[in-house]
Jmol script that loads the backbone (N, CA, C; Angstrom):
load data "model"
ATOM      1  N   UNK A   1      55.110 -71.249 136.133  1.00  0.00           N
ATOM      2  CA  UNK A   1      54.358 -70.215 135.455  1.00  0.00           C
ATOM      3  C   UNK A   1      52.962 -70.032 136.064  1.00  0.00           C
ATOM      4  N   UNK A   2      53.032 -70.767 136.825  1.00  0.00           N
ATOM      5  CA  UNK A   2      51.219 -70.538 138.020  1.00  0.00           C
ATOM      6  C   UNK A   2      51.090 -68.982 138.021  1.00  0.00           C
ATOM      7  N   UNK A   3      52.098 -68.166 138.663  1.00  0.00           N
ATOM      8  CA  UNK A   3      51.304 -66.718 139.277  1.00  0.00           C
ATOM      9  C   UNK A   3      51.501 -65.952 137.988  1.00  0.00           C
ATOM     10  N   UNK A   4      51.897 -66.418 136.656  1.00  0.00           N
ATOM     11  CA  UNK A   4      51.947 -65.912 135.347  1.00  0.00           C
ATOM     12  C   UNK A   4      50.068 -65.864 135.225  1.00  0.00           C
ATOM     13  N   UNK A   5      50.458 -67.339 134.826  1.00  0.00           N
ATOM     14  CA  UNK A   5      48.857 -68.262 134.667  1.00  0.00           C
ATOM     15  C   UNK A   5      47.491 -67.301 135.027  1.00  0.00           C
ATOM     16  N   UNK A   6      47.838 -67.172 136.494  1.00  0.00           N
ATOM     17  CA  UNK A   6      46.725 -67.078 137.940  1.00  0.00           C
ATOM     18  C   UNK A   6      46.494 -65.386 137.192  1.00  0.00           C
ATOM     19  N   UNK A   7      47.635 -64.452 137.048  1.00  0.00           N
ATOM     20  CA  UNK A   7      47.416 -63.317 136.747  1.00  0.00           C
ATOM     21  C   UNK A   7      46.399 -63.026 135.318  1.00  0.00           C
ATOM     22  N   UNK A   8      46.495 -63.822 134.090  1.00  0.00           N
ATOM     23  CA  UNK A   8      46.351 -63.755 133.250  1.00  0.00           C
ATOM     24  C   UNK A   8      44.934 -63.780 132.836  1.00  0.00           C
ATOM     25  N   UNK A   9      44.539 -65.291 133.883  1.00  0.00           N
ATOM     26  CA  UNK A   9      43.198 -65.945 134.215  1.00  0.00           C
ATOM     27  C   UNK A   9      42.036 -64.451 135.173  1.00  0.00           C
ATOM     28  N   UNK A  10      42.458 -64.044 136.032  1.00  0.00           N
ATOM     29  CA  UNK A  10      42.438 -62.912 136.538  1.00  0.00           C
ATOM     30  C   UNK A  10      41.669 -61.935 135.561  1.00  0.00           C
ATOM     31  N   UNK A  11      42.630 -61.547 135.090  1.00  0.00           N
ATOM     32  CA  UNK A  11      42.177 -60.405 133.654  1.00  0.00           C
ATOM     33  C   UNK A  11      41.374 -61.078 132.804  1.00  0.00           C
ATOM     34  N   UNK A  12      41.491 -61.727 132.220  1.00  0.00           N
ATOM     35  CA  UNK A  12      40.647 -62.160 131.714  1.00  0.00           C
ATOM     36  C   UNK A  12      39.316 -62.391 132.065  1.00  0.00           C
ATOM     37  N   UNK A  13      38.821 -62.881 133.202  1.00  0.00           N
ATOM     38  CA  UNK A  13      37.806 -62.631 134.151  1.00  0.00           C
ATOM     39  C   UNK A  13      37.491 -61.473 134.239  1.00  0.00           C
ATOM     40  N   UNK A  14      38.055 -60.303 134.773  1.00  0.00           N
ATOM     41  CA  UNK A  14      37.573 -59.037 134.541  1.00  0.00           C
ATOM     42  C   UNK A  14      36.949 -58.672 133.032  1.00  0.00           C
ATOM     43  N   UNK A  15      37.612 -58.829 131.753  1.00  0.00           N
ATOM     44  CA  UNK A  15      37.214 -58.703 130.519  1.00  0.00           C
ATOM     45  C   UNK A  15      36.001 -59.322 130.304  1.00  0.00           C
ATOM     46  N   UNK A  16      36.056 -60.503 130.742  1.00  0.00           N
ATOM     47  CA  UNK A  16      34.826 -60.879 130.465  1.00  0.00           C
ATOM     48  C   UNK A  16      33.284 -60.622 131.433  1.00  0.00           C
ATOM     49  N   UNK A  17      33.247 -59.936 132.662  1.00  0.00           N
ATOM     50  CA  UNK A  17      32.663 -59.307 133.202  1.00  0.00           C
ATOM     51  C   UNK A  17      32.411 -57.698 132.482  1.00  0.00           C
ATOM     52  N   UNK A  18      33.249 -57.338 131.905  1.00  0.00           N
ATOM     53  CA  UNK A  18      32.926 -56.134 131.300  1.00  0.00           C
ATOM     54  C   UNK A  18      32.385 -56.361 129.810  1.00  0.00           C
ATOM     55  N   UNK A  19      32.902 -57.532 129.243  1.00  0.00           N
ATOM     56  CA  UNK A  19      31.921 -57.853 128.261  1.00  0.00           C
ATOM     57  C   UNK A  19      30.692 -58.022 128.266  1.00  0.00           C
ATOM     58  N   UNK A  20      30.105 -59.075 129.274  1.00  0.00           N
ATOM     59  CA  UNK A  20      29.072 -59.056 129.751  1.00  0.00           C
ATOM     60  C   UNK A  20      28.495 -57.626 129.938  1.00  0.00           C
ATOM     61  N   UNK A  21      28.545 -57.038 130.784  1.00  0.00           N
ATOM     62  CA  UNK A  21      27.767 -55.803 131.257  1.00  0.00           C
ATOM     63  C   UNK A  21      27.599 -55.178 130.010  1.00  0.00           C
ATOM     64  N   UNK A  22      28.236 -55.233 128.899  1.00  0.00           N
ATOM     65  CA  UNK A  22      28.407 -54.424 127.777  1.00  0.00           C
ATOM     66  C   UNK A  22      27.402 -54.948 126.903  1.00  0.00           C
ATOM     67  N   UNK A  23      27.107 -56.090 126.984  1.00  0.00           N
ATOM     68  CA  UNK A  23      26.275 -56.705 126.021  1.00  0.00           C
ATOM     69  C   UNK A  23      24.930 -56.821 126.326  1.00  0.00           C
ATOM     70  N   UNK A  24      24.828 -57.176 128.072  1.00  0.00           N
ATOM     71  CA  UNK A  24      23.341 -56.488 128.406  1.00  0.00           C
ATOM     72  C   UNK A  24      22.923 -55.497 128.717  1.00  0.00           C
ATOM     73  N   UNK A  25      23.138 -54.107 128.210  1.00  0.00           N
ATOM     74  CA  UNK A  25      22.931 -53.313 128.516  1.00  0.00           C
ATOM     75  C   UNK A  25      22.832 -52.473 126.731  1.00  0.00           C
ATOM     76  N   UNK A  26      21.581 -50.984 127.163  1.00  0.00           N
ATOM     77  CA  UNK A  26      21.127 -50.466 126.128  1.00  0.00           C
ATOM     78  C   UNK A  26      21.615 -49.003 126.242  1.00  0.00           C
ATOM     79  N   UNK A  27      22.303 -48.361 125.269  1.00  0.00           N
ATOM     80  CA  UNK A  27      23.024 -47.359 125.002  1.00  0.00           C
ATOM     81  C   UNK A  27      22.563 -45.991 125.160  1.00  0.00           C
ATOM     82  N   UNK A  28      22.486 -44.282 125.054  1.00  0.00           N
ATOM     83  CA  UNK A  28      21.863 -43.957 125.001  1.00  0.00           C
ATOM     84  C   UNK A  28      23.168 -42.649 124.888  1.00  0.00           C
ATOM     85  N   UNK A  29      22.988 -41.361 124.376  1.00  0.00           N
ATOM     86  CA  UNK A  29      23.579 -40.301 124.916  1.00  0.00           C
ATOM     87  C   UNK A  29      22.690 -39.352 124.596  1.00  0.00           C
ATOM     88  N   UNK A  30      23.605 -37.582 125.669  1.00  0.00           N
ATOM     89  CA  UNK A  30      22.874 -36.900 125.912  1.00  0.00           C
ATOM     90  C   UNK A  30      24.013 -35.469 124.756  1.00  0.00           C
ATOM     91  N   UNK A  31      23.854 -34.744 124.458  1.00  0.00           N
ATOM     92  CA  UNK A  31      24.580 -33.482 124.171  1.00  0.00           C
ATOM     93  C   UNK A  31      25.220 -32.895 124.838  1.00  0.00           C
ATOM     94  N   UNK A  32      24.625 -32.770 126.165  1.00  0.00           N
ATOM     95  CA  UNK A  32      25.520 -31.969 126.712  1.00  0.00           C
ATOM     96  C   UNK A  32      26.674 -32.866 128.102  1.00  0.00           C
ATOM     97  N   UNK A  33      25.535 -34.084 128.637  1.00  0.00           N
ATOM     98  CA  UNK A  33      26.945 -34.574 129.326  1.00  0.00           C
ATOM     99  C   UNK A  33      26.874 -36.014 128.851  1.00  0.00           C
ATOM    100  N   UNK A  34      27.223 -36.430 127.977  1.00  0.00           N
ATOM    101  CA  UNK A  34      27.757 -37.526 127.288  1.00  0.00           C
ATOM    102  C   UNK A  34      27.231 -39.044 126.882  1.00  0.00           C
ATOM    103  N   UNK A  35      27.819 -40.164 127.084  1.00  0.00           N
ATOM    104  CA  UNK A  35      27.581 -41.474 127.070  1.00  0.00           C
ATOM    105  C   UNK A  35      27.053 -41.555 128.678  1.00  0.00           C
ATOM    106  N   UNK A  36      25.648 -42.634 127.963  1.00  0.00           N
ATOM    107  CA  UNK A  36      24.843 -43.316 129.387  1.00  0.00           C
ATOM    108  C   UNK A  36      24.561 -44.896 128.533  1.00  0.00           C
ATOM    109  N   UNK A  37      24.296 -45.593 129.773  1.00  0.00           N
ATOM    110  CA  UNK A  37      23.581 -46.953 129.460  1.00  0.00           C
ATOM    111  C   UNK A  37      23.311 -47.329 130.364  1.00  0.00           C
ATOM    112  N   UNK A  38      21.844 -48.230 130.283  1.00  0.00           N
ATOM    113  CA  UNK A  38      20.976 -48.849 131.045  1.00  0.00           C
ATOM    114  C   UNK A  38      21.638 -50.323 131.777  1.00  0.00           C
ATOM    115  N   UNK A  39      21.828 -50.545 132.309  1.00  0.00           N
ATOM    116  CA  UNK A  39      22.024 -52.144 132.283  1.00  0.00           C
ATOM    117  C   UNK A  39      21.301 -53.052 132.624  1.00  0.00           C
ATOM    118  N   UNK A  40      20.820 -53.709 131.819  1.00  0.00           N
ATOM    119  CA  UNK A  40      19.729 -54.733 131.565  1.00  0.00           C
ATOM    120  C   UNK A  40      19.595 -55.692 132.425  1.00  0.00           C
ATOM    121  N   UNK A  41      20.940 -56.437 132.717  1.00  0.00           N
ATOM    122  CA  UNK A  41      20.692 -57.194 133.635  1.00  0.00           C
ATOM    123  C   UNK A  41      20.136 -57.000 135.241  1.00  0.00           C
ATOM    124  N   UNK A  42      20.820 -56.033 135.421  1.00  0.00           N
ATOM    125  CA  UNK A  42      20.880 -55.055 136.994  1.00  0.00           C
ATOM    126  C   UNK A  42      19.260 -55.003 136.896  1.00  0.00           C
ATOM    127  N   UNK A  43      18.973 -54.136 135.749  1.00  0.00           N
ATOM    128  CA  UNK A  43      17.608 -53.588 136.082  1.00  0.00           C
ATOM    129  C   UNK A  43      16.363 -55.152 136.277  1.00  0.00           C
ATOM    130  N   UNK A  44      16.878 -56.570 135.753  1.00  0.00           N
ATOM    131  CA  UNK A  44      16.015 -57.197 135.444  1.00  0.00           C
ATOM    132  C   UNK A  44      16.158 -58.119 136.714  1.00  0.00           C
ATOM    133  N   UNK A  45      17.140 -57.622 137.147  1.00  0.00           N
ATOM    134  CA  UNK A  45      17.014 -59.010 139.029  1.00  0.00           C
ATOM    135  C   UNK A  45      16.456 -58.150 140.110  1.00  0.00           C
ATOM    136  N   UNK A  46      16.222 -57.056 139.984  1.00  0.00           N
ATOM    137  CA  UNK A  46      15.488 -56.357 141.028  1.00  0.00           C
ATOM    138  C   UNK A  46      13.625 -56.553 140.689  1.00  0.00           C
ATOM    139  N   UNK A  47      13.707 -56.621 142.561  1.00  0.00           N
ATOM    140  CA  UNK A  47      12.059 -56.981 142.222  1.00  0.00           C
ATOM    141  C   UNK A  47      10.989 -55.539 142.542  1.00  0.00           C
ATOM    142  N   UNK A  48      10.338 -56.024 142.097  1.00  0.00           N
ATOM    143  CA  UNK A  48       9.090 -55.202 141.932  1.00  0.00           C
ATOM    144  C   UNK A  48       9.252 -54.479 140.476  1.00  0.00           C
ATOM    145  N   UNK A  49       8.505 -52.875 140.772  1.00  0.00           N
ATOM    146  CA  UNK A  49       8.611 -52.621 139.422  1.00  0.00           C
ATOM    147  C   UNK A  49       9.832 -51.793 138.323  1.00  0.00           C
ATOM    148  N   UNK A  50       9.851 -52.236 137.256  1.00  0.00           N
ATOM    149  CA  UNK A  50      11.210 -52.057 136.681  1.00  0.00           C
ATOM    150  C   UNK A  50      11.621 -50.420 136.637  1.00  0.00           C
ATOM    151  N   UNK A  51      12.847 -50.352 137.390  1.00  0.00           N
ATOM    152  CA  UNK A  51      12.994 -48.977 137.179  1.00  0.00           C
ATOM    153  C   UNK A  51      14.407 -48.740 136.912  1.00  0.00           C
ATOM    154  N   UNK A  52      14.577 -47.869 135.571  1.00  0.00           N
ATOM    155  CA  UNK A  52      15.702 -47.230 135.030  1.00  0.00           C
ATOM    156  C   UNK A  52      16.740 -46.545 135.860  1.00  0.00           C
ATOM    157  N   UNK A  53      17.515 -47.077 135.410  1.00  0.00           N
ATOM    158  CA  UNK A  53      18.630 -45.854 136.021  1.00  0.00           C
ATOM    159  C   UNK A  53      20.037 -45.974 135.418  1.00  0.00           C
ATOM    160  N   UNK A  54      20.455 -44.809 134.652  1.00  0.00           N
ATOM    161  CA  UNK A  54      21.549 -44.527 133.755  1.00  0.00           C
ATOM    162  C   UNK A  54      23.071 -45.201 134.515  1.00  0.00           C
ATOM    163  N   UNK A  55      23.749 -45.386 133.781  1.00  0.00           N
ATOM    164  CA  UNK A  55      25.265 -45.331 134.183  1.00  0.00           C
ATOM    165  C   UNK A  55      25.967 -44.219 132.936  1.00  0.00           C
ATOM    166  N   UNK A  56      26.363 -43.362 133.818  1.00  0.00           N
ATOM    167  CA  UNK A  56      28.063 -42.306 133.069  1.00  0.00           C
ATOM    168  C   UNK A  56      28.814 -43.537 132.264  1.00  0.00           C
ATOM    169  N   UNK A  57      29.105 -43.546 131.208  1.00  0.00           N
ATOM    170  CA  UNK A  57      30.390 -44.032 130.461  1.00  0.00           C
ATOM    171  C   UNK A  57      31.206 -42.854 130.117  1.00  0.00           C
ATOM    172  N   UNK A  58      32.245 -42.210 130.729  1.00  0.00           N
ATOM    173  CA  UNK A  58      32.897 -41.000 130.477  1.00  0.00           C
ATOM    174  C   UNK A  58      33.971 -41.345 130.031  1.00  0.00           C
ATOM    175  N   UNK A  59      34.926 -40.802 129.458  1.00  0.00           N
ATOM    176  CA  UNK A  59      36.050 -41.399 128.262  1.00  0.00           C
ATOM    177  C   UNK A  59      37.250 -41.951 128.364  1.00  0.00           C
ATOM    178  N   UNK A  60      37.191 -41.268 129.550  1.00  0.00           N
ATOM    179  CA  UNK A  60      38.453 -41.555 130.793  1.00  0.00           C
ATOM    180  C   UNK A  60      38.343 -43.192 131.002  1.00  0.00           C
ATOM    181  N   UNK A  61      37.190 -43.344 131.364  1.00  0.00           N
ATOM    182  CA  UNK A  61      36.821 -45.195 132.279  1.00  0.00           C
ATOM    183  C   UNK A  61      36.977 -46.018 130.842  1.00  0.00           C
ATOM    184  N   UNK A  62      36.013 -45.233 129.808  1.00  0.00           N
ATOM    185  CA  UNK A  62      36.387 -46.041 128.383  1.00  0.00           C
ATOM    186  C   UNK A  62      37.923 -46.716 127.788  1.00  0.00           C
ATOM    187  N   UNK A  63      38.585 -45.501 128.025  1.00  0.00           N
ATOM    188  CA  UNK A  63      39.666 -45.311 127.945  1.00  0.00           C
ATOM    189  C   UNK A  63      41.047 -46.612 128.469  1.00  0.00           C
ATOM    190  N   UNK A  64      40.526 -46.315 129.996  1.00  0.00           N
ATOM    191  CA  UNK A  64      41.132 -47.068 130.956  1.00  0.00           C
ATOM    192  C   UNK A  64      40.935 -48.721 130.340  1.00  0.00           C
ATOM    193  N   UNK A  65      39.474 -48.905 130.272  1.00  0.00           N
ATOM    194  CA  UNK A  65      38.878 -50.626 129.590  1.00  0.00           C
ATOM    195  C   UNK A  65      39.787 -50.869 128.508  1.00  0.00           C
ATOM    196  N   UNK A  66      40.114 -49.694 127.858  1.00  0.00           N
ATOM    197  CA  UNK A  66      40.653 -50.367 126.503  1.00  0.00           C
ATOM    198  C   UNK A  66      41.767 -50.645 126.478  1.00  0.00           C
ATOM    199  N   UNK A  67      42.684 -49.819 127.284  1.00  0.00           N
ATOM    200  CA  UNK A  67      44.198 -50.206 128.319  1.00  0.00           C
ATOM    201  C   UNK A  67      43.968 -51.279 128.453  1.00  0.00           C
ATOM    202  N   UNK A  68      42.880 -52.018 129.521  1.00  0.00           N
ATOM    203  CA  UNK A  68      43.146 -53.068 130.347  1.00  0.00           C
ATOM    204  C   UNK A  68      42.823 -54.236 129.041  1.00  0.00           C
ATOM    205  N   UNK A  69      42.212 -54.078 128.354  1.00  0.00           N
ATOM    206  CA  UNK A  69      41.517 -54.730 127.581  1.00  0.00           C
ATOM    207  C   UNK A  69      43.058 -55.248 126.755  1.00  0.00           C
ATOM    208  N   UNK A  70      43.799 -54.433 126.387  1.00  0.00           N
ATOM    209  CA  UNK A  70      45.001 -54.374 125.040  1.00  0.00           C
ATOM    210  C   UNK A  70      46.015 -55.296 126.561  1.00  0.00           C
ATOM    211  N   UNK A  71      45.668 -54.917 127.489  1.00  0.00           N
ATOM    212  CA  UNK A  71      47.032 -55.508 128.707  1.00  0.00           C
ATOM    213  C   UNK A  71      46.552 -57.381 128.877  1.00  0.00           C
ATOM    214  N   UNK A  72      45.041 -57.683 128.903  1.00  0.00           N
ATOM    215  CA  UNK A  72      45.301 -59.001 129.013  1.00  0.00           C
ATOM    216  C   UNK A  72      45.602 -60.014 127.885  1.00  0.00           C
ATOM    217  N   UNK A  73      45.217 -58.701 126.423  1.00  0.00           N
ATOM    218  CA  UNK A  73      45.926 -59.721 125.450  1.00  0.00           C
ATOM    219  C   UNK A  73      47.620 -59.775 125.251  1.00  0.00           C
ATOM    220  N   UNK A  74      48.051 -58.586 125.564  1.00  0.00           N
ATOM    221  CA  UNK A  74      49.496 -59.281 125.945  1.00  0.00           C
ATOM    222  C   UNK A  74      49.709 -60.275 126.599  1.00  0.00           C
ATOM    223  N   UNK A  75      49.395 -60.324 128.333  1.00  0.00           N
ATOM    224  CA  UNK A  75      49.446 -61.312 129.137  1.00  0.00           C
ATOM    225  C   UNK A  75      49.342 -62.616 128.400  1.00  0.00           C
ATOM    226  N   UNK A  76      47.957 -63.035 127.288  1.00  0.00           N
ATOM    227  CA  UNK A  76      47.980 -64.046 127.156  1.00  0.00           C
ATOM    228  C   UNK A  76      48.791 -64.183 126.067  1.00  0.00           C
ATOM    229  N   UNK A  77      49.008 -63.296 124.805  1.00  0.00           N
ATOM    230  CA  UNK A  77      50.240 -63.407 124.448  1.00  0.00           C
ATOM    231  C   UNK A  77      51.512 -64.085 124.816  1.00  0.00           C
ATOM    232  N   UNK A  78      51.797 -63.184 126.406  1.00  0.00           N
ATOM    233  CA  UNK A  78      53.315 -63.563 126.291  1.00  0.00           C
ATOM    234  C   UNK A  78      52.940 -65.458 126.820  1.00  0.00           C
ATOM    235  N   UNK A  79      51.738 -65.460 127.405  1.00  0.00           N
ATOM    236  CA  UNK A  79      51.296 -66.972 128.336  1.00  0.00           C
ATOM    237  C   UNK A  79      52.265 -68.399 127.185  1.00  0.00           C
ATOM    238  N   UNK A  80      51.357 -67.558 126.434  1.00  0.00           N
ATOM    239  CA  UNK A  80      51.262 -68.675 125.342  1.00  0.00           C
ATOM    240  C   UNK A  80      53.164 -68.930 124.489  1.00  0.00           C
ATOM    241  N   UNK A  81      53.160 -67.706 124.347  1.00  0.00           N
ATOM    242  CA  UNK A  81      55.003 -67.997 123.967  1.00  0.00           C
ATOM    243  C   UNK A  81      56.014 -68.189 124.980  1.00  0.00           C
ATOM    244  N   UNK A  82      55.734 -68.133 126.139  1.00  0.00           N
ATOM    245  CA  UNK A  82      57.016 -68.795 127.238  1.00  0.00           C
ATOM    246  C   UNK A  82      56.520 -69.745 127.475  1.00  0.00           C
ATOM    247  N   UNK A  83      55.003 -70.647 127.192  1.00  0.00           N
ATOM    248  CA  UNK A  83      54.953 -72.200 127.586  1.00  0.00           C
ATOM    249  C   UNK A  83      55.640 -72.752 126.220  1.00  0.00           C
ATOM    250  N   UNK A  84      55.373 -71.787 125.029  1.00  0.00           N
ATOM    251  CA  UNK A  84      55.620 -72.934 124.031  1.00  0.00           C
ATOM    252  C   UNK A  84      57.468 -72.708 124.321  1.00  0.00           C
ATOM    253  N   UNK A  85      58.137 -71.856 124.434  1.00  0.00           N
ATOM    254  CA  UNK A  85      59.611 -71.870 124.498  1.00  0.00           C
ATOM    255  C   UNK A  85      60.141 -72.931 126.051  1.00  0.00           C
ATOM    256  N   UNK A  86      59.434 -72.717 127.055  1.00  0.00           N
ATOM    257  CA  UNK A  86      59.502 -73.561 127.577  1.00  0.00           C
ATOM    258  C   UNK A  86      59.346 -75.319 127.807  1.00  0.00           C
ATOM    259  N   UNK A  87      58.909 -75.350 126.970  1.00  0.00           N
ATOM    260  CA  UNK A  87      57.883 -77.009 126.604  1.00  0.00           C
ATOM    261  C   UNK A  87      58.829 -77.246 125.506  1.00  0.00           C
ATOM    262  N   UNK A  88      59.923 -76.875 124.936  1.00  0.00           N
ATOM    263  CA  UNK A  88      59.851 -76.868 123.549  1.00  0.00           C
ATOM    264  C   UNK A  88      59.297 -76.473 122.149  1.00  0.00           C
ATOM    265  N   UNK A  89      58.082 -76.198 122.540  1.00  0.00           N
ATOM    266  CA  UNK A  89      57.466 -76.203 121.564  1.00  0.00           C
ATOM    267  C   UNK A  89      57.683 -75.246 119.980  1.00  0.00           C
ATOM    268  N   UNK A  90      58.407 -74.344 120.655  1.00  0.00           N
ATOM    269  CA  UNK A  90      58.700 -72.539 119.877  1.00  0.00           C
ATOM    270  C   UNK A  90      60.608 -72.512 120.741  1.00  0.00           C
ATOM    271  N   UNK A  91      61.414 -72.179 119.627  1.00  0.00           N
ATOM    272  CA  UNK A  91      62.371 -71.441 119.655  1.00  0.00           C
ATOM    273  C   UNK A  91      62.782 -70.104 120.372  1.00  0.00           C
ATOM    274  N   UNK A  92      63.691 -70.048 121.297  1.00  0.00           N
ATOM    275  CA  UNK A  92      63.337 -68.708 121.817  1.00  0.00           C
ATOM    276  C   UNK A  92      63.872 -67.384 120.854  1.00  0.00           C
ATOM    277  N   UNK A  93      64.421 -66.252 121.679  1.00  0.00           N
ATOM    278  CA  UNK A  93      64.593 -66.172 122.577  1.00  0.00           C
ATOM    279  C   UNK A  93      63.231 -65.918 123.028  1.00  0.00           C
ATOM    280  N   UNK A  94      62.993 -66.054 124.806  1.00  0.00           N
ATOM    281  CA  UNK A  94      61.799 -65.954 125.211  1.00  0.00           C
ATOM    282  C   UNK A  94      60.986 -64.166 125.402  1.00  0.00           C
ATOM    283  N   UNK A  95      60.370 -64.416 125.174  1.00  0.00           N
ATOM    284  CA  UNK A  95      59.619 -63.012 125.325  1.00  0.00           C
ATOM    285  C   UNK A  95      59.631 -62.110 126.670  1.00  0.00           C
ATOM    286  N   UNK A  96      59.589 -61.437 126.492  1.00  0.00           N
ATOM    287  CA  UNK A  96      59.274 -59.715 127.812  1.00  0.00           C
ATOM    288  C   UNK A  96      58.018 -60.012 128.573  1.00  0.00           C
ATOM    289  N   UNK A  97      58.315 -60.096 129.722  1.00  0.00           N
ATOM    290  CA  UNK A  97      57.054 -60.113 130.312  1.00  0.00           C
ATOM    291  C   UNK A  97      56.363 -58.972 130.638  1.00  0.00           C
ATOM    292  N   UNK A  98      55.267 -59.053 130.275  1.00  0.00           N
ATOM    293  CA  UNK A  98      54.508 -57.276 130.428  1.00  0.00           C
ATOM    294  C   UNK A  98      54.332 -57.440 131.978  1.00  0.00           C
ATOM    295  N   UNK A  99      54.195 -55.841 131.951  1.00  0.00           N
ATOM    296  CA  UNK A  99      53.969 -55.561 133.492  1.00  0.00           C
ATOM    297  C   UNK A  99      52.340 -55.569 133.907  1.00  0.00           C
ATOM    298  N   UNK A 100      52.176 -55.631 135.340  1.00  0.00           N
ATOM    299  CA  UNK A 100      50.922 -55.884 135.813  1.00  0.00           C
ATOM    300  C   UNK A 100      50.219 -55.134 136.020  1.00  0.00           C
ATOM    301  N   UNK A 101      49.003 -55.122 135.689  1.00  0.00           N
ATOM    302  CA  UNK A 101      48.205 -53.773 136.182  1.00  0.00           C
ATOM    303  C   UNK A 101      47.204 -54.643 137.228  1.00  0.00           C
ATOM    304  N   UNK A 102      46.594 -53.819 137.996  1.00  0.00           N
ATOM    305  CA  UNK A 102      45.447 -54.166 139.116  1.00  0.00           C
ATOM    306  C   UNK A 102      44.662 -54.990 138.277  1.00  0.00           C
ATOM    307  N   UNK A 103      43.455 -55.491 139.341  1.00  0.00           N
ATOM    308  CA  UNK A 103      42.630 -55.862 138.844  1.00  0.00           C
ATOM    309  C   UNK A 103      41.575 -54.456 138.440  1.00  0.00           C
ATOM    310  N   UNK A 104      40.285 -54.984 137.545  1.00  0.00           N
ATOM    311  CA  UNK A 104      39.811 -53.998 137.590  1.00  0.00           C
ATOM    312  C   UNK A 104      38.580 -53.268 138.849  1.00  0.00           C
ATOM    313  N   UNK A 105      37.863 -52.309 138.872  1.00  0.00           N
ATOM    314  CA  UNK A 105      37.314 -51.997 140.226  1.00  0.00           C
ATOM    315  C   UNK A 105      35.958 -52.804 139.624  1.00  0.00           C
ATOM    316  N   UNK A 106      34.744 -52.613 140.512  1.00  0.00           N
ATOM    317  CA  UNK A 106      33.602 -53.359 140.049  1.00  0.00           C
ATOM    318  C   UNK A 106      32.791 -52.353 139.013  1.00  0.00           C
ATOM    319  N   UNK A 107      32.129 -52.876 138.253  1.00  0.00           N
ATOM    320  CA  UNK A 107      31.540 -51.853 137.629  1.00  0.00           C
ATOM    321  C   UNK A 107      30.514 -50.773 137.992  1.00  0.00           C
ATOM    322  N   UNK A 108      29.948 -50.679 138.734  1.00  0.00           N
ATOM    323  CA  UNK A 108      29.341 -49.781 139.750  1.00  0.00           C
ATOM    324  C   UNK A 108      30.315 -49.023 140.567  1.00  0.00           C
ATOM    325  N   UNK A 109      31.454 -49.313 140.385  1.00  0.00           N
ATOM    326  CA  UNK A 109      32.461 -48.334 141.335  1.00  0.00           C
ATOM    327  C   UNK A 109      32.760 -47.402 139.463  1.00  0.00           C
ATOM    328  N   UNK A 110      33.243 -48.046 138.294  1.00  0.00           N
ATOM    329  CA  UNK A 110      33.349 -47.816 137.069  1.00  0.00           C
ATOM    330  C   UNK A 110      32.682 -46.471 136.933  1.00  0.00           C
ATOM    331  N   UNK A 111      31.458 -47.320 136.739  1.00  0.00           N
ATOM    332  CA  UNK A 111      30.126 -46.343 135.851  1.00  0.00           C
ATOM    333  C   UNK A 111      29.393 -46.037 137.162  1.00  0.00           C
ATOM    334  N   UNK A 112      29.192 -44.805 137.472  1.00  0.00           N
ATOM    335  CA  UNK A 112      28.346 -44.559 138.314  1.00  0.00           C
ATOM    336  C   UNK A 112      27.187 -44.111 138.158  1.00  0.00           C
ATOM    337  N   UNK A 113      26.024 -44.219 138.735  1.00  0.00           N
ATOM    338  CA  UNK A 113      24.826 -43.948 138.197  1.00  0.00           C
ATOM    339  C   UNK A 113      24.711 -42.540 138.209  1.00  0.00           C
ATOM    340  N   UNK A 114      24.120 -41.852 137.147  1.00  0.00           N
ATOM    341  CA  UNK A 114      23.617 -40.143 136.811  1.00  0.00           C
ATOM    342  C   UNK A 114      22.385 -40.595 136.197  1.00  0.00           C
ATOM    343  N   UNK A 115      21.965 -39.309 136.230  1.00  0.00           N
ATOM    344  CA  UNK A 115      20.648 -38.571 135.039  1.00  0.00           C
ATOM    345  C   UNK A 115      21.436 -38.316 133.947  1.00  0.00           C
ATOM    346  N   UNK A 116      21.031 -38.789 133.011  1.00  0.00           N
ATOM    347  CA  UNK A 116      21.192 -38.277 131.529  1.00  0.00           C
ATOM    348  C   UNK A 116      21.023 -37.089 131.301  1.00  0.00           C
ATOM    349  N   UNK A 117      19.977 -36.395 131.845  1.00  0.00           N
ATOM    350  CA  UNK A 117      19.189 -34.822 131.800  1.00  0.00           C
ATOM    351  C   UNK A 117      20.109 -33.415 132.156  1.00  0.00           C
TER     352      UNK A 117
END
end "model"
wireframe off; spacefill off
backbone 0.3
color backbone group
């Protein structure tokens, strides 16, 4: 179950990179073209002086996160019920293995930087 494992571990890593970015970062929208946010961290490892710059959250990429987001809790789902049917632990029959999606892109490929304006 390694390249089960390896895949699962994978996603999950991505999730939690997008958690992150999600949590340091400050929200903002506009009326006419949509969701923006700052990201806090980005803006706070660059040197000299601090300067803003939006990321697009458009509904589509939202969208996509929440796919990927609902896909690694299957993964660990099914992780967890073919070790326990395997090990003994749980009765089968054994579960469906979901299918794989990519990893995800980086978040700067994601959210690309715009003007809010």
């Amino acid at each position: 179950m390694k390249a089960e494992y390896d895949h699962t571990m994978g996603a999950m890593s991505d999730c939690l990179r997008i958690r992150n970015l999600f949590t340091h970062c400050h929200w903002g929208q506009s009326r006419k073209r949509g969701l923006f946010f700052v990201d806090l961290e980005d803006a706070a490892h660059k040197p000299g002086k601090l300067k803003i710059t939006f990321r697009h959250a458009d509904a589509k990429t939202l969208a996509t996160l929440e796919d990927y987001f609902w896909h690694t809790f299957q993964w660990l789902d099914y992780l967890g019920k073919a070790y326990a049917i395997k090990t003994g632990l749980m009765l089968g029959p054994a579960p469906s293995k979901p299918t794989k999606k990519p990893a995800l892109m980086p978040h700067n490929r994601l959210f690309p930087h715009k003007s809010s304006h």
